[in-house]
N, CA, C and O atoms as a Tripos MOL2 file, in Angstrom:
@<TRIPOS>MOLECULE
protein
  276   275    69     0     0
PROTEIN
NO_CHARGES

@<TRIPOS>ATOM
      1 N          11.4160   65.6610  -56.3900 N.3       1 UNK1
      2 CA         10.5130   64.8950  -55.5320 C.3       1 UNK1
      3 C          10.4470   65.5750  -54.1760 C.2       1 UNK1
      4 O          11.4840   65.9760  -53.6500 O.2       1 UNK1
      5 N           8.9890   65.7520  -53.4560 N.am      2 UNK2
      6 CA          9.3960   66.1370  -52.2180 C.3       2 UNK2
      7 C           9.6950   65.4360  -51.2260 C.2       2 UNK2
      8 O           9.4710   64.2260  -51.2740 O.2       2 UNK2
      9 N          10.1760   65.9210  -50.2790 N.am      3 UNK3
     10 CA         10.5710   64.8430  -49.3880 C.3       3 UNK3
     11 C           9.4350   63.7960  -48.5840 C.2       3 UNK3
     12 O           8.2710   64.1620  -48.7460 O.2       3 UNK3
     13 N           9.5400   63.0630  -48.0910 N.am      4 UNK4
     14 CA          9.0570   62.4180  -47.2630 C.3       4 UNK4
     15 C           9.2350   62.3080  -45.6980 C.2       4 UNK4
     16 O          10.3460   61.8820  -45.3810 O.2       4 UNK4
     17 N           8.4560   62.5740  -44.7380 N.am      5 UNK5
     18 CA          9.0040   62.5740  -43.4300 C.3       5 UNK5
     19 C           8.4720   61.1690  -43.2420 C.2       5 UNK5
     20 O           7.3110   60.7630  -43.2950 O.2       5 UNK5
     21 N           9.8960   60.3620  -42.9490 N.am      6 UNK6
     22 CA          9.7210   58.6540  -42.9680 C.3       6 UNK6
     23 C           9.7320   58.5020  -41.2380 C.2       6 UNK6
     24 O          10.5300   59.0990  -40.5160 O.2       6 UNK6
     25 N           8.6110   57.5200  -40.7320 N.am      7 UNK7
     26 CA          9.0840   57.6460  -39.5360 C.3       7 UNK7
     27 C          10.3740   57.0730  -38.7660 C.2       7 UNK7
     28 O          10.4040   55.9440  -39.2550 O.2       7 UNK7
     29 N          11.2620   57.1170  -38.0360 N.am      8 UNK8
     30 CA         11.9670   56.5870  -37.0000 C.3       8 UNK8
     31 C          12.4950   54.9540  -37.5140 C.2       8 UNK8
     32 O          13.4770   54.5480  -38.1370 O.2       8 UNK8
     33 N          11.1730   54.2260  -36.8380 N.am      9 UNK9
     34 CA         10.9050   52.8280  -37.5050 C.3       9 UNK9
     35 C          11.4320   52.2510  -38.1070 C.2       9 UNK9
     36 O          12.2810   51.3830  -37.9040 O.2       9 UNK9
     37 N          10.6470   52.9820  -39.6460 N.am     10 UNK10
     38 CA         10.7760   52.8230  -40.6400 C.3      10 UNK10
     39 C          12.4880   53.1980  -41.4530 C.2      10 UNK10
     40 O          13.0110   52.4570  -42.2860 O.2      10 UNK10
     41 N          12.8140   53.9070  -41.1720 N.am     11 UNK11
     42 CA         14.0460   54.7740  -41.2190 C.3      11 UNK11
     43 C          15.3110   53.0860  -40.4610 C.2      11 UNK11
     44 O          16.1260   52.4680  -41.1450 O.2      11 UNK11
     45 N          14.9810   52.8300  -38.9260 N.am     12 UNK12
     46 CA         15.7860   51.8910  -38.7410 C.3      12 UNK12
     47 C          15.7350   50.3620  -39.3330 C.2      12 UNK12
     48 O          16.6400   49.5330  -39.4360 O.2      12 UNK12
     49 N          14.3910   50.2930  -39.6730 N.am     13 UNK13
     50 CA         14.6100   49.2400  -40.4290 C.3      13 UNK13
     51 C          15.4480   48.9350  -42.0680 C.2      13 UNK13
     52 O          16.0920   47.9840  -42.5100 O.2      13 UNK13
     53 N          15.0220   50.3240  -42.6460 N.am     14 UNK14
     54 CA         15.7290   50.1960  -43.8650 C.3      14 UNK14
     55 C          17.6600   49.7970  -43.6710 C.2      14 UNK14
     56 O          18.3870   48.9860  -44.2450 O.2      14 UNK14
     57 N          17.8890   50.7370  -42.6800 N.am     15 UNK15
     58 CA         19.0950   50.6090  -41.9820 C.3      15 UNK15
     59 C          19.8950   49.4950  -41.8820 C.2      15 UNK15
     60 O          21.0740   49.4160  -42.2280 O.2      15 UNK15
     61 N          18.8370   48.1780  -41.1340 N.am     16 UNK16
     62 CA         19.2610   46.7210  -40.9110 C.3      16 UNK16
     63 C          19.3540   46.3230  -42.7040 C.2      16 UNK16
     64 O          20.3240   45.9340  -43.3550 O.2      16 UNK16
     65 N          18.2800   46.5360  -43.0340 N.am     17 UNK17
     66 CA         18.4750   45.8950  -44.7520 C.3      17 UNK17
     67 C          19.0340   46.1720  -45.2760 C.2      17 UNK17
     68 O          19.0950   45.5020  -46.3070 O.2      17 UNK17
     69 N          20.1170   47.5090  -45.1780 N.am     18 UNK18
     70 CA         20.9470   47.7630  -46.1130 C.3      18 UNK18
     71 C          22.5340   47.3500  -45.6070 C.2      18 UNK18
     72 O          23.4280   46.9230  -46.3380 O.2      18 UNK18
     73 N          22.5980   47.5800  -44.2940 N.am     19 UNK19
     74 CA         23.8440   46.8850  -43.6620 C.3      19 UNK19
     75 C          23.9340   45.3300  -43.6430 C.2      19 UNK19
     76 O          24.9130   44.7800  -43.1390 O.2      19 UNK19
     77 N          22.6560   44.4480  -44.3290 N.am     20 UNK20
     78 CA         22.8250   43.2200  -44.4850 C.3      20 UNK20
     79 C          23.1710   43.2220  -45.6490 C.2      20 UNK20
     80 O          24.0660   42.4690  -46.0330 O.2      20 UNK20
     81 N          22.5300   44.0820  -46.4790 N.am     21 UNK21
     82 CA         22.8580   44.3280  -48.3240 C.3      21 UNK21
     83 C          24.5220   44.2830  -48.0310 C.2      21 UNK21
     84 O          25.1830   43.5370  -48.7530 O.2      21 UNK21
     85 N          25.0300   44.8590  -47.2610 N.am     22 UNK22
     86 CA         26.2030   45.1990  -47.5390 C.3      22 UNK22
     87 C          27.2180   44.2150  -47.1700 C.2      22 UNK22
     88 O          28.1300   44.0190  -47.9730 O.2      22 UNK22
     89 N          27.1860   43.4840  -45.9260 N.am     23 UNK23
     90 CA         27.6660   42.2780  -45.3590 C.3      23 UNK23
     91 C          27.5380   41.0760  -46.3230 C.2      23 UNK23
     92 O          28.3530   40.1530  -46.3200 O.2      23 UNK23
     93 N          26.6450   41.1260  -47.0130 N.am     24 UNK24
     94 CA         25.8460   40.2470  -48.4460 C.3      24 UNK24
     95 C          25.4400   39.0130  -47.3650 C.2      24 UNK24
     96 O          26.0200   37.9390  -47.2110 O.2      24 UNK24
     97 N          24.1690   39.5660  -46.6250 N.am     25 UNK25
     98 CA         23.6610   38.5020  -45.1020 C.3      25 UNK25
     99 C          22.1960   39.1910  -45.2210 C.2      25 UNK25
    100 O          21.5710   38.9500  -44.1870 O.2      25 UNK25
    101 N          21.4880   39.9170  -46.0750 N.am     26 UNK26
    102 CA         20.3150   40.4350  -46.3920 C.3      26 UNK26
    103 C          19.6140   38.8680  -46.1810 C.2      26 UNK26
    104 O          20.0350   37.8350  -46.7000 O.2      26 UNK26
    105 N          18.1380   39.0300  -45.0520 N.am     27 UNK27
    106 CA         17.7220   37.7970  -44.4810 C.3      27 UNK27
    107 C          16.2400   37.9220  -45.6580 C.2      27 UNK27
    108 O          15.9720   38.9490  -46.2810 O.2      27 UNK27
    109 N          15.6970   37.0360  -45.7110 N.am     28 UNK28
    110 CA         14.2980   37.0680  -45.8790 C.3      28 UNK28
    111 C          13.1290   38.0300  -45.2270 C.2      28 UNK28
    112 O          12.3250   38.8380  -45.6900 O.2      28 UNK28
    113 N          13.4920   37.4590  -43.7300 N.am     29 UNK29
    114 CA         13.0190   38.2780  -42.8300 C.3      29 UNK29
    115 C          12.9270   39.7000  -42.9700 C.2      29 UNK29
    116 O          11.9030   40.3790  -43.0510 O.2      29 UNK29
    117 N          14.2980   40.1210  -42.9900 N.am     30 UNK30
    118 CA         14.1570   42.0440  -42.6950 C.3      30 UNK30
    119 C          13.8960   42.1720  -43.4550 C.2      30 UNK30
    120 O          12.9470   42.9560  -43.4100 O.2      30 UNK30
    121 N          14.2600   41.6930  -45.0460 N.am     31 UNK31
    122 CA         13.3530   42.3910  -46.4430 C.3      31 UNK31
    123 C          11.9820   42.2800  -46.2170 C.2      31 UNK31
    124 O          11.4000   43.3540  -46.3700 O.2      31 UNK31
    125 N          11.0030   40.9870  -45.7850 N.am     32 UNK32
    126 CA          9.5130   41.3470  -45.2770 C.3      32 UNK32
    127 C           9.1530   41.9610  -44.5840 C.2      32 UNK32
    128 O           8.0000   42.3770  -44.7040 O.2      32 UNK32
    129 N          10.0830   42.3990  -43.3160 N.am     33 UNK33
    130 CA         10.0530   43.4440  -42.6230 C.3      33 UNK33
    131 C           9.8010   45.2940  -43.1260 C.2      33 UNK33
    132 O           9.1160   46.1870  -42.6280 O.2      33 UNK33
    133 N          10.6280   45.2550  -44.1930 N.am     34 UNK34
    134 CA         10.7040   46.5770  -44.7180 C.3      34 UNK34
    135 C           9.6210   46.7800  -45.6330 C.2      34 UNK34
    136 O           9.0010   47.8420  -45.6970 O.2      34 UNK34
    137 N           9.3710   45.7170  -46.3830 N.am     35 UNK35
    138 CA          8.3820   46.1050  -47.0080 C.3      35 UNK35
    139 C           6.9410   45.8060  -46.6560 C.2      35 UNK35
    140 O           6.0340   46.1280  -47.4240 O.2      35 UNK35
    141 N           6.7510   45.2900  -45.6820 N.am     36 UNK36
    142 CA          4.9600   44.9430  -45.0380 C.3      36 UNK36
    143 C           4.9900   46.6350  -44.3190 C.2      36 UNK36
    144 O           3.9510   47.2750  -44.1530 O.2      36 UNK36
    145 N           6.6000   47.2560  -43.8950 N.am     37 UNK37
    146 CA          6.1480   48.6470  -42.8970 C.3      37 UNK37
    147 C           5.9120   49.3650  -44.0290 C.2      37 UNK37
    148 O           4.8350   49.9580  -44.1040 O.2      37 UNK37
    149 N           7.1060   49.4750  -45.4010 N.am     38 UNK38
    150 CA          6.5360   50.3400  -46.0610 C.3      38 UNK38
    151 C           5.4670   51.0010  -46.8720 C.2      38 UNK38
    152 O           5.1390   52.1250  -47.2530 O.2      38 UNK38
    153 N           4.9050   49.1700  -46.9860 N.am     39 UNK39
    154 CA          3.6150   49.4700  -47.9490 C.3      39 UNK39
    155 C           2.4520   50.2750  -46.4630 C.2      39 UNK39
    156 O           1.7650   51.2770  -46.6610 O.2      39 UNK39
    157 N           2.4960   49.7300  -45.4680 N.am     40 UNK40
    158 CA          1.3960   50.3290  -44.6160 C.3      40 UNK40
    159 C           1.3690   51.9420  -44.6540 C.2      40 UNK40
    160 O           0.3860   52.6330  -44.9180 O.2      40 UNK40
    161 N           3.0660   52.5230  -44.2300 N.am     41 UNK41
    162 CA          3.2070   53.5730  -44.3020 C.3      41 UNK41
    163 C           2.5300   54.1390  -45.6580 C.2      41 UNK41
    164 O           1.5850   54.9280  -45.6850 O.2      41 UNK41
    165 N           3.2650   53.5260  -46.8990 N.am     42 UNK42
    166 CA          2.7840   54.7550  -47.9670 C.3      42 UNK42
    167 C           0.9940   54.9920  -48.3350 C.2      42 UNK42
    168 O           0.3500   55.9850  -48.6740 O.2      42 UNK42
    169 N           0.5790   53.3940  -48.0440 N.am     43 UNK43
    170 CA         -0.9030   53.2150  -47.9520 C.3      43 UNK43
    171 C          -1.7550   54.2340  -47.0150 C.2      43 UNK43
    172 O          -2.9720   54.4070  -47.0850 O.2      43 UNK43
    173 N          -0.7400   54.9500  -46.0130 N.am     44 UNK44
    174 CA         -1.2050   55.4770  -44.7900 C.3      44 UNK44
    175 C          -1.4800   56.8620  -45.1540 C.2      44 UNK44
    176 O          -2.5300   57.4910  -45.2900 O.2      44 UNK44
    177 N          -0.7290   57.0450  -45.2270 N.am     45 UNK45
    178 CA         -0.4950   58.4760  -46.1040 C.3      45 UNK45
    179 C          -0.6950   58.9670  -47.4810 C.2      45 UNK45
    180 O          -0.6990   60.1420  -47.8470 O.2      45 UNK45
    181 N          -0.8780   57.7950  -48.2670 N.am     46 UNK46
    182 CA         -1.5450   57.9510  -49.5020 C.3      46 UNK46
    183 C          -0.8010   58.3650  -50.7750 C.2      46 UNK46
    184 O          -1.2800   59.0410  -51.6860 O.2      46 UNK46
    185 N           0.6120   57.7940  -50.6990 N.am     47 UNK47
    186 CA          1.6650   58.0270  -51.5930 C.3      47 UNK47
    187 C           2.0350   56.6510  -52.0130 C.2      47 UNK47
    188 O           1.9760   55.5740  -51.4180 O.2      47 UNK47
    189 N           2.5840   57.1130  -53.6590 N.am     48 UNK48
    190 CA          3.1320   55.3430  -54.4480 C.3      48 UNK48
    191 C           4.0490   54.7320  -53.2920 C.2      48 UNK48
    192 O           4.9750   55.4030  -52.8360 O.2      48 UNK48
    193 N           3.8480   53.7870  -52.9500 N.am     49 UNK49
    194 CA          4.8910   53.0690  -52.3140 C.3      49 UNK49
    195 C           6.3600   52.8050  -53.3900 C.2      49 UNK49
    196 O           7.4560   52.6740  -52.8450 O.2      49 UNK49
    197 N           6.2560   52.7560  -54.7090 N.am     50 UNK50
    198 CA          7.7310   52.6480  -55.3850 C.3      50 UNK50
    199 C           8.4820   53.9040  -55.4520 C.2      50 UNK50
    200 O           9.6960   53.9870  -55.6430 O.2      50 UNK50
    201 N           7.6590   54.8770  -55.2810 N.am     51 UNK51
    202 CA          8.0980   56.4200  -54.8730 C.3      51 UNK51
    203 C           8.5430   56.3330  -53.6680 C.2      51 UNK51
    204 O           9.7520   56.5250  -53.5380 O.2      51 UNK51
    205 N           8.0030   56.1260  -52.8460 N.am     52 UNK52
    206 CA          8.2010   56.1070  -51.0620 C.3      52 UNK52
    207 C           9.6840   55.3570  -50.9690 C.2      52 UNK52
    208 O          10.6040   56.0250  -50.4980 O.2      52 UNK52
    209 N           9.9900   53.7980  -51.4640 N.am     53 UNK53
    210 CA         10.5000   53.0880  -51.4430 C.3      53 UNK53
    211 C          12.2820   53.7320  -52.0630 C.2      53 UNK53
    212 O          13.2840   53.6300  -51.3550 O.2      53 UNK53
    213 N          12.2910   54.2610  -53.2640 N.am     54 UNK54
    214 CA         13.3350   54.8580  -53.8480 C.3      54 UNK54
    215 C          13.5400   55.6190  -52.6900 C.2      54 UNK54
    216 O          14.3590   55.3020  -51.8270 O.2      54 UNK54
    217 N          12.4590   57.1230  -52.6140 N.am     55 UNK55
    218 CA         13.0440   58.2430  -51.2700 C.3      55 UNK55
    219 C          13.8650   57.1440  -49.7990 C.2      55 UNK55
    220 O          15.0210   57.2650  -49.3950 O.2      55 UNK55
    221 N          13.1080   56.4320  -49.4300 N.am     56 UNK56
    222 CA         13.1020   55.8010  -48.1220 C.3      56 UNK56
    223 C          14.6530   55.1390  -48.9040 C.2      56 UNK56
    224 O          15.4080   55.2570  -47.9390 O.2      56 UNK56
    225 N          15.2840   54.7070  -49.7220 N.am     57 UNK57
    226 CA         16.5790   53.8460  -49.8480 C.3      57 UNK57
    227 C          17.4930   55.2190  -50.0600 C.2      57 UNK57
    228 O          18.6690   55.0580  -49.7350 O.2      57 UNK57
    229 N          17.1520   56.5270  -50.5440 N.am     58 UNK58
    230 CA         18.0950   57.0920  -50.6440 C.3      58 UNK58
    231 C          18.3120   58.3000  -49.4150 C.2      58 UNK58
    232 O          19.2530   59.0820  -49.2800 O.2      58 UNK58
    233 N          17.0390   58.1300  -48.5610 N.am     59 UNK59
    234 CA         17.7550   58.8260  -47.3070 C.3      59 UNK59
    235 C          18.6390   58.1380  -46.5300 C.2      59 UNK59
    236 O          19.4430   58.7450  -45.8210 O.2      59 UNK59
    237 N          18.5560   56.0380  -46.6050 N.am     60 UNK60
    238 CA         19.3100   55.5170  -45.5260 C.3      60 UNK60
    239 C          20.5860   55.5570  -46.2750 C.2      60 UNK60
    240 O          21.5420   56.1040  -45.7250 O.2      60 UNK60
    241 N          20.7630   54.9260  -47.7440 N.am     61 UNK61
    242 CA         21.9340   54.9690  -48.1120 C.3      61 UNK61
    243 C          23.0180   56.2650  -48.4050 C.2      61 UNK61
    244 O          24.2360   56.1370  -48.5220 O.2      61 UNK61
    245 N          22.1750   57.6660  -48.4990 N.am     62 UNK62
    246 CA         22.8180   58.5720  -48.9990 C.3      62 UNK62
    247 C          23.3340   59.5890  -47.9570 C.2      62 UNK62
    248 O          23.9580   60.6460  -48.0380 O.2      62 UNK62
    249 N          22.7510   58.7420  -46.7960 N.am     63 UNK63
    250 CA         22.6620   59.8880  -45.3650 C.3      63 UNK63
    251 C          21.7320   61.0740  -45.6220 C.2      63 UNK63
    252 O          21.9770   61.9760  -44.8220 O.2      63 UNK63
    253 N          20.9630   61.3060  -46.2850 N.am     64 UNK64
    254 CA         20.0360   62.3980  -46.9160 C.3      64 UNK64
    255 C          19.0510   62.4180  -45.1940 C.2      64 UNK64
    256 O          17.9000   61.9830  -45.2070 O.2      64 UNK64
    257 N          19.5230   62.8310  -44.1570 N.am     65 UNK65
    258 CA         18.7700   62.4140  -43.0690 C.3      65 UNK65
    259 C          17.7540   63.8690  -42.6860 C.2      65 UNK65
    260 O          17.1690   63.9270  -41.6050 O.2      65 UNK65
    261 N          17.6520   64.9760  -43.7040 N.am     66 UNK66
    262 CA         16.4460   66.2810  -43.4580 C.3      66 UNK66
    263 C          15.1650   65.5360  -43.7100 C.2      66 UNK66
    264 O          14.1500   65.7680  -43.0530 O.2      66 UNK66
    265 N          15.2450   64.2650  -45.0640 N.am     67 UNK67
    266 CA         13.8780   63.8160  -45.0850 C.3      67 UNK67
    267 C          13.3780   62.8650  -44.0580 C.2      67 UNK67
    268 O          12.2710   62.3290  -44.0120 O.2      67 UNK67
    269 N          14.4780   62.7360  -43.1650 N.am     68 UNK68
    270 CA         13.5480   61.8850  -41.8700 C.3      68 UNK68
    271 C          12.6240   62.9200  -40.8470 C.2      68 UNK68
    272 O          11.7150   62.4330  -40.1750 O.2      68 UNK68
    273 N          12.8830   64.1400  -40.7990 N.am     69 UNK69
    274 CA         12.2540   65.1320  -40.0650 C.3      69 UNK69
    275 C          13.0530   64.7850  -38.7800 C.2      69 UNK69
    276 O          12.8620   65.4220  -37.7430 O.2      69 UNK69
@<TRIPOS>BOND
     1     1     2 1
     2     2     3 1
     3     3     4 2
     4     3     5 am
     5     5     6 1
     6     6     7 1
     7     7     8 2
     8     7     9 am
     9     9    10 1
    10    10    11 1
    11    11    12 2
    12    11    13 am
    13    13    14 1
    14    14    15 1
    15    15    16 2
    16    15    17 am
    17    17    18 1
    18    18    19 1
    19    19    20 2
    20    19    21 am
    21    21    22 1
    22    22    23 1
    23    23    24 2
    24    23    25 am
    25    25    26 1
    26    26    27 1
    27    27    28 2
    28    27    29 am
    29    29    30 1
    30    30    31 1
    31    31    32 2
    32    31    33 am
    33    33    34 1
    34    34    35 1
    35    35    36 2
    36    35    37 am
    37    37    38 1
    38    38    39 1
    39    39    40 2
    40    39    41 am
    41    41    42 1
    42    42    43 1
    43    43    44 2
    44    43    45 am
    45    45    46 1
    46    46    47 1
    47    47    48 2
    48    47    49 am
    49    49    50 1
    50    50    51 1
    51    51    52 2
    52    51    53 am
    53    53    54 1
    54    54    55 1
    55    55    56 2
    56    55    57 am
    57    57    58 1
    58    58    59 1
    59    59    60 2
    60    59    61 am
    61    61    62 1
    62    62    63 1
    63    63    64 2
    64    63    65 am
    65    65    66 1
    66    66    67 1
    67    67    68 2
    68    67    69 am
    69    69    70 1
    70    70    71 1
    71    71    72 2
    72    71    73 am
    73    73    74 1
    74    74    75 1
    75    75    76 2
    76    75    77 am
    77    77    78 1
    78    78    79 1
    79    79    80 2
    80    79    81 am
    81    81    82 1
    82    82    83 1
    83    83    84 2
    84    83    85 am
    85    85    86 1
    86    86    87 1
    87    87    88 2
    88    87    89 am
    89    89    90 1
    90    90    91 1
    91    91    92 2
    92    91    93 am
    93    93    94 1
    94    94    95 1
    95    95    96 2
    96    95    97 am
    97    97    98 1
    98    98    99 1
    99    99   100 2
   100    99   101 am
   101   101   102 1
   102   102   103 1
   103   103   104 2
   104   103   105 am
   105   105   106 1
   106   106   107 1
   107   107   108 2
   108   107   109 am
   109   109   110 1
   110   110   111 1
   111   111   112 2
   112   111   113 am
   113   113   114 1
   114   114   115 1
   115   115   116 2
   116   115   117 am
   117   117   118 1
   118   118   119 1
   119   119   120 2
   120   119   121 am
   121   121   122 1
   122   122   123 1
   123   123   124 2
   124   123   125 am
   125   125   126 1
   126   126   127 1
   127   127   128 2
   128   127   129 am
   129   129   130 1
   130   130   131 1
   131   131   132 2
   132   131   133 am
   133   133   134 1
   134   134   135 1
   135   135   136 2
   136   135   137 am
   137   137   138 1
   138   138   139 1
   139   139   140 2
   140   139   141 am
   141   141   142 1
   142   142   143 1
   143   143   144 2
   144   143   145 am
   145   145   146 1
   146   146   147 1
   147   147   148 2
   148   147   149 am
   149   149   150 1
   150   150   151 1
   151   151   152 2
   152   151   153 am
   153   153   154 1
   154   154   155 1
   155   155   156 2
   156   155   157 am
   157   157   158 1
   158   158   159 1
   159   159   160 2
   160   159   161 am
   161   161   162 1
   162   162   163 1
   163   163   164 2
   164   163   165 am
   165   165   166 1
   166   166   167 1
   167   167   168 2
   168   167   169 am
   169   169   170 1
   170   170   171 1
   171   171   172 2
   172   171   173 am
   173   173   174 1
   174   174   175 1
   175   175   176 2
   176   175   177 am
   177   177   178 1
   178   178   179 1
   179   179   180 2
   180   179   181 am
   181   181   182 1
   182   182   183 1
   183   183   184 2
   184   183   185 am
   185   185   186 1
   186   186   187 1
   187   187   188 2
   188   187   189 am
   189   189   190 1
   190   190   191 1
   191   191   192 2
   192   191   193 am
   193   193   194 1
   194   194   195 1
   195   195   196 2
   196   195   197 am
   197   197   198 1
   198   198   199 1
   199   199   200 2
   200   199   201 am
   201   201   202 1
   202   202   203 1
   203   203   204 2
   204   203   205 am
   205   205   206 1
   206   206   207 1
   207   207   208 2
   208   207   209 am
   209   209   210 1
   210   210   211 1
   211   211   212 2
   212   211   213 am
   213   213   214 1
   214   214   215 1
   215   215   216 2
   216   215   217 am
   217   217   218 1
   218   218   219 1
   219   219   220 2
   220   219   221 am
   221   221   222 1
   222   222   223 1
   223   223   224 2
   224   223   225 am
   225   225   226 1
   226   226   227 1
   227   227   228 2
   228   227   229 am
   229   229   230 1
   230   230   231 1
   231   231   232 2
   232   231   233 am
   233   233   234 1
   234   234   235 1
   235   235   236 2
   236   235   237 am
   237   237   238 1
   238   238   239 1
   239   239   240 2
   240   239   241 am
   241   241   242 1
   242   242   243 1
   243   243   244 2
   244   243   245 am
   245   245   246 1
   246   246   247 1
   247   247   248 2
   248   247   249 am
   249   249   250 1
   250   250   251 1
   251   251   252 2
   252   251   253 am
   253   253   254 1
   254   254   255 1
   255   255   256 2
   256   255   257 am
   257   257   258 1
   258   258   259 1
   259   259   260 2
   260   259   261 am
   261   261   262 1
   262   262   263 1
   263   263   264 2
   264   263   265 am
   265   265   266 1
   266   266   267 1
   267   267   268 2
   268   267   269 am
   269   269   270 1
   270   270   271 1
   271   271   272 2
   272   271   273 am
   273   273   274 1
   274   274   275 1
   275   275   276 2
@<TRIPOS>SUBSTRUCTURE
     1 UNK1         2 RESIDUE 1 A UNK
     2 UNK2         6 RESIDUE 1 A UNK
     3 UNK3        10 RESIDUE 1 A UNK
     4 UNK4        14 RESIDUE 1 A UNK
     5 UNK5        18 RESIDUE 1 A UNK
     6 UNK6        22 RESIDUE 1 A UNK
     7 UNK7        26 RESIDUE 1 A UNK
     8 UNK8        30 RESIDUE 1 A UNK
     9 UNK9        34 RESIDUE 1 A UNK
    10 UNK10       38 RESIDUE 1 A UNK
    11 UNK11       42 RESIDUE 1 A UNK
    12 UNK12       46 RESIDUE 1 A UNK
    13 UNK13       50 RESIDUE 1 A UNK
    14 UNK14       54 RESIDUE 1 A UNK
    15 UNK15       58 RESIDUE 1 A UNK
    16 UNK16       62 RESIDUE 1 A UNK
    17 UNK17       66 RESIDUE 1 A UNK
    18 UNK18       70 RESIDUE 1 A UNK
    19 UNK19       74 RESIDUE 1 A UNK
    20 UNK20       78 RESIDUE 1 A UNK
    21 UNK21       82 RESIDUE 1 A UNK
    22 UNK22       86 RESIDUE 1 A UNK
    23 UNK23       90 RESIDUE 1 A UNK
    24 UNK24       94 RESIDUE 1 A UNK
    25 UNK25       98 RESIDUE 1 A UNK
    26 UNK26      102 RESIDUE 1 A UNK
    27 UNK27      106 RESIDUE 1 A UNK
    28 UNK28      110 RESIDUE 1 A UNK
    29 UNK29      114 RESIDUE 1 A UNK
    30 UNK30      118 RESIDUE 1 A UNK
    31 UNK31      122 RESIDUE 1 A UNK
    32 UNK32      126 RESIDUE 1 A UNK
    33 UNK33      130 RESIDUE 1 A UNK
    34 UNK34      134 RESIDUE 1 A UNK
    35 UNK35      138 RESIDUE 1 A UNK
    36 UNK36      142 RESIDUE 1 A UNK
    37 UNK37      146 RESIDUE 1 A UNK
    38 UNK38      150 RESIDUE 1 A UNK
    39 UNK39      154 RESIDUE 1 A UNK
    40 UNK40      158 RESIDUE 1 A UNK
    41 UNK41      162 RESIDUE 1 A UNK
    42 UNK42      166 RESIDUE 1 A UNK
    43 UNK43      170 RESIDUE 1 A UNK
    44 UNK44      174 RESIDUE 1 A UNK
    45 UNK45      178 RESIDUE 1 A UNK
    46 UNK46      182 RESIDUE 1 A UNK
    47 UNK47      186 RESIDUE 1 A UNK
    48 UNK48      190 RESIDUE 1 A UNK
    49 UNK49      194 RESIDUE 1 A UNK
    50 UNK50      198 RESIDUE 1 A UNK
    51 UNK51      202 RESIDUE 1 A UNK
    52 UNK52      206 RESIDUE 1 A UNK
    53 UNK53      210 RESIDUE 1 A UNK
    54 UNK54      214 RESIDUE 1 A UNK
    55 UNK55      218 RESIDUE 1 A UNK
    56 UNK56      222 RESIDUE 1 A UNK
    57 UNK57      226 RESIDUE 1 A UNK
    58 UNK58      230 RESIDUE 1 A UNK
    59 UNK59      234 RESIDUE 1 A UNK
    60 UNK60      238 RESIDUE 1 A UNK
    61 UNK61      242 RESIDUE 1 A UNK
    62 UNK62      246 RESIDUE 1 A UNK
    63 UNK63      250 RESIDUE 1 A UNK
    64 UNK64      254 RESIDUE 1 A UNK
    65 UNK65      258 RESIDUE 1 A UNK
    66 UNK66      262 RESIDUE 1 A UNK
    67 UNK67      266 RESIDUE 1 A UNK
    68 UNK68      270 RESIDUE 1 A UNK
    69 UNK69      274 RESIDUE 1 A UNK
């Protein structure tokens, strides 16, 4: 897959959702949060958002941080 340059944003929000994933305190909120930015983003740029969505969870969780640019 190639990478994705995810913006900033987008990048810190996944961040909050996964450190709530992890606390097991994941809100309603930040999950609508992540996904109303991500669908805009991938809509924006013109890529699957379930593609976008996998890349975008495995740069925050994997530290994979070259695909943030």
């Amino acid at each position: 897959m190639a990478t994705i340059d995810f913006p900033e944003d987008l990048i810190a929000l996944e961040a909050t959702a996964w450190e709530e994933i992890q606390a097991g305190a994941l809100t309603v909120d930040t999950a609508a949060k992540v996904q109303e930015r991500l669908t805009a983003f991938a809509a924006d740029k013109g890529i699957d958002r379930h593609a976008a969505e996998m890349e975008l969870k495995r740069v925050v969780r994997h530290g994979e941080t070259e695909a943030a640019g």
